[in-house]
C-alpha positions in Angstrom: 2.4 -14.4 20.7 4.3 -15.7 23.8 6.1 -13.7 26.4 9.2 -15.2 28.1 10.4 -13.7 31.6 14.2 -13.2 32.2 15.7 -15.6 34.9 18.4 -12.4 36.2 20.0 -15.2 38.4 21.1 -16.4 35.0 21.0 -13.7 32.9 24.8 -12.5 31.2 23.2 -8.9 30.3 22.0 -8.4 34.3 24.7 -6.4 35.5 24.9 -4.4 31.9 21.1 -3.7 31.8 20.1 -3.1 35.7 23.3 -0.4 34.9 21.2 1.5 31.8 18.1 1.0 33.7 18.7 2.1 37.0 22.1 4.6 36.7 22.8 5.9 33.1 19.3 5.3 31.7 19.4 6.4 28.1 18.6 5.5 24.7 20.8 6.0 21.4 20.6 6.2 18.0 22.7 5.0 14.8 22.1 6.0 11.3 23.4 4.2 8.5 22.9 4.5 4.6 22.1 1.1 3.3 23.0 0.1 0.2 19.4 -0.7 -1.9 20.8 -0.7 -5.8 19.3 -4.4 -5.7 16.2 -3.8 -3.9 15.1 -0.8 -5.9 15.5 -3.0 -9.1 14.0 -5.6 -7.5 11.0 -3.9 -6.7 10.8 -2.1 -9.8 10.7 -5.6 -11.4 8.0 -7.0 -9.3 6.2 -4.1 -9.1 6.0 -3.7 -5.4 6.1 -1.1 -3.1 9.0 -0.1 -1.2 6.9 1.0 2.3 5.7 -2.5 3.2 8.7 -4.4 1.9 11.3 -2.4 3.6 8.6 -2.6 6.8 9.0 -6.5 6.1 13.1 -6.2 5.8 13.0 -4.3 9.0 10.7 -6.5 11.1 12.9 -9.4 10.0 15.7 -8.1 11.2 14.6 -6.6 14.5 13.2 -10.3 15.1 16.2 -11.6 14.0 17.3 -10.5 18.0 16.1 -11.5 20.8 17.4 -8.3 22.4 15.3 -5.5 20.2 11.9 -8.1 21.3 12.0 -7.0 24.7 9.3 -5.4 26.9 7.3 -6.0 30.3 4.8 -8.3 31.0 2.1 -6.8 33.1 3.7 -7.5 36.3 6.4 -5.3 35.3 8.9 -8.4 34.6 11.3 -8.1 31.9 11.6 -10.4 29.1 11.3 -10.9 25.5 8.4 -11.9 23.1 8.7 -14.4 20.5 8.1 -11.8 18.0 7.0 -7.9 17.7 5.2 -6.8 14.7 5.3 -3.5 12.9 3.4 -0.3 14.4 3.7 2.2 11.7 2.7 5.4 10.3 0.5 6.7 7.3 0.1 10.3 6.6 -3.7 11.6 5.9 -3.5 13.6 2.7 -6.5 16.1 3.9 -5.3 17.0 7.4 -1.4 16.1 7.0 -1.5 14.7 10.3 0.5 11.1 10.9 -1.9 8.0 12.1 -0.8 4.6 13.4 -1.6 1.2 11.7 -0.3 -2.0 12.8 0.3 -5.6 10.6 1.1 -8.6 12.3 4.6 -9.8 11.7 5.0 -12.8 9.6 8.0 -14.5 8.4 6.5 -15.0 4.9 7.1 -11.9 3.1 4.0 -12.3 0.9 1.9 -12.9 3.7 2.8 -9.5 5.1 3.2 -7.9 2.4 -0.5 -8.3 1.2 -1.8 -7.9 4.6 0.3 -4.0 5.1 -1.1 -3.1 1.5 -4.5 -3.9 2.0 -4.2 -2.1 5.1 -2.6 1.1 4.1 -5.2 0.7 1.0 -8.3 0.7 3.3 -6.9 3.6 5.3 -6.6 5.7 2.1 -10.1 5.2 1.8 -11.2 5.7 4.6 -9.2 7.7 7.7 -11.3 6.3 10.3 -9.9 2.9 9.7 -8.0 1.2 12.0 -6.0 -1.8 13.2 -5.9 -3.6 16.8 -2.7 -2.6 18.9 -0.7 -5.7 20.4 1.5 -5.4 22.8 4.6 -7.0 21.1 4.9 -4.0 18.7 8.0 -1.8 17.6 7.7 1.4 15.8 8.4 2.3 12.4 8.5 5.4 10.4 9.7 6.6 7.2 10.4 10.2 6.2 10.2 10.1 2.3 10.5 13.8 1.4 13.9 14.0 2.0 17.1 12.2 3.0 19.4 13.3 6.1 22.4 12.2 8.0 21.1 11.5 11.4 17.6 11.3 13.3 16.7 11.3 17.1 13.7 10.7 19.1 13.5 11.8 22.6 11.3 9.6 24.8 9.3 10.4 28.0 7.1 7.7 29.8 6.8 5.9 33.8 8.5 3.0 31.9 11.6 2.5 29.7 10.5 1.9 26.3 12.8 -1.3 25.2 11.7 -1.6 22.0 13.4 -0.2 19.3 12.0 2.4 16.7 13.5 2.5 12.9 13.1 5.2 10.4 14.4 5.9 7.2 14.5 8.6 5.2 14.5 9.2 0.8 16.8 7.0 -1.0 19.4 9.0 -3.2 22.4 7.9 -5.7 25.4 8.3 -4.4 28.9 9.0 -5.9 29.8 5.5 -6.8 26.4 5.7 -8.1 24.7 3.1 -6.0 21.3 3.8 -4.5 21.7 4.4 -0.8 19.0 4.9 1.5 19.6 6.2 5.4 17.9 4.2 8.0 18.1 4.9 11.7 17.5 2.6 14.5 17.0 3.7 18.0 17.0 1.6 21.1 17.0 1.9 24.8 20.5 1.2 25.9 19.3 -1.6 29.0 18.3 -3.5 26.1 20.9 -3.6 23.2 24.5 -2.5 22.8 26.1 -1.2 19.5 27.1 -5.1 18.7 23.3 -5.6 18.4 22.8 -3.1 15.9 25.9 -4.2 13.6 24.1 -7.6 13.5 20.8 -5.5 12.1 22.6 -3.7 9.7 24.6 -6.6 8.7 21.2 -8.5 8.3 19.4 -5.6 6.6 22.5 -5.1 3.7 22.1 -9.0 3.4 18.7 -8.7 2.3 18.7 -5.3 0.4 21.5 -7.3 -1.9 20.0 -10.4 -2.3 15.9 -9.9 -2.4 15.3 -12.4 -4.6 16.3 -14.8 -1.8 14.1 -13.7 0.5 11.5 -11.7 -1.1 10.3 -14.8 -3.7 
């Protein structure tokens, strides 16, 4: 995992950023329903399971950016890592309260894949289990008792948090009777504009319609 400072001298995004971090700080989000007819056959076929591949679909489009991988290094300079990885949650059945687990982002689904299972498996086991933090993490949740139309998370910390945070909610069949899913992706507005997020979404639909090109 590498970290790569900002040059601001040479930086298009200085003026737009220092503006978002310093004047209008703020973060927004954008919910969309994606499109997962494909996907959910897919799966079904392959007998998978839809929390670690849609975690997968997500990390690779977040790293797909270079503008949802930033952060600080810990001399407080801004830059971007060559890759973030998936913090995410998992709900304890006893207690009903959420923990966080993280997998290291790989750009071979299967790799992943097996690596998020084993982990969610071992967790379901055993609560106390756990997985190192790393610093080059974004945040994922998924809210599968029910779908909705829009989803918010209010941050507070000494720091911006650049990194994004995606969540997505129960699939449903829609009119045209496709299956549609909403997912929501949040971001600190010094780091990404809503240009950025088309490209995700655009990324994300790509993948969700043709798994078997990337999922294989």
């Amino acid at each position: 995992m590498n970290f790569t400072v900002i040059d601001k001298a040479k930086w298009a995004r200085r003026e737009c950023f220092e503006h978002f971090i310093n004047n209008a700080s703020c973060t927004y989000s954008i919910t969309v329903n994606v499109d997962i007819t494909n996907l959910i056959k897919f799966i079904k076929e392959n007998n998978l399971r839809i929390y670690p591949v849609f975690t997968w679909i997500s990390s690779k489009c977040i790293n797909n950016q270079n503008e949802f991988k930033m952060g600080y290094d810990q001399n407080g300079n801004v830059g971007y890592f060559d890759y973030v990885s998936p913090s995410y949650s998992v709900l304890n059945d006893k207690t009903k309260v959420m923990a966080d687990l993280c997998t290291e982002y790989s750009d071979n689904f299967k790799r992943f894949y097996t690596d998020m299972v084993s982990s969610l498996d071992k967790y379901k086991e055993d609560t106390t289990y756990t997985t190192p933090f790393a610093p080059n993490f974004y945040i994922v949740s998924c809210l599968p008792w029910f779908t909705y139309t829009s989803f918010n998370v209010n941050n507070e910390g000494s720091q911006p948090f650049l990194f994004p945070m995606v969540t997505w909610g129960k699939y449903f069949k829609d009119t045209d009777n496709a299956y549609k899913m909403p997912v929501t992706i949040q971001i600190h507005h010094a780091a990404a504009d809503g240009y950025h997020c088309s490209l995700f979404y655009a990324d994300m639909q790509e993948i969700c319609s043709e798994p078997e090109k990337y999922l294989l």
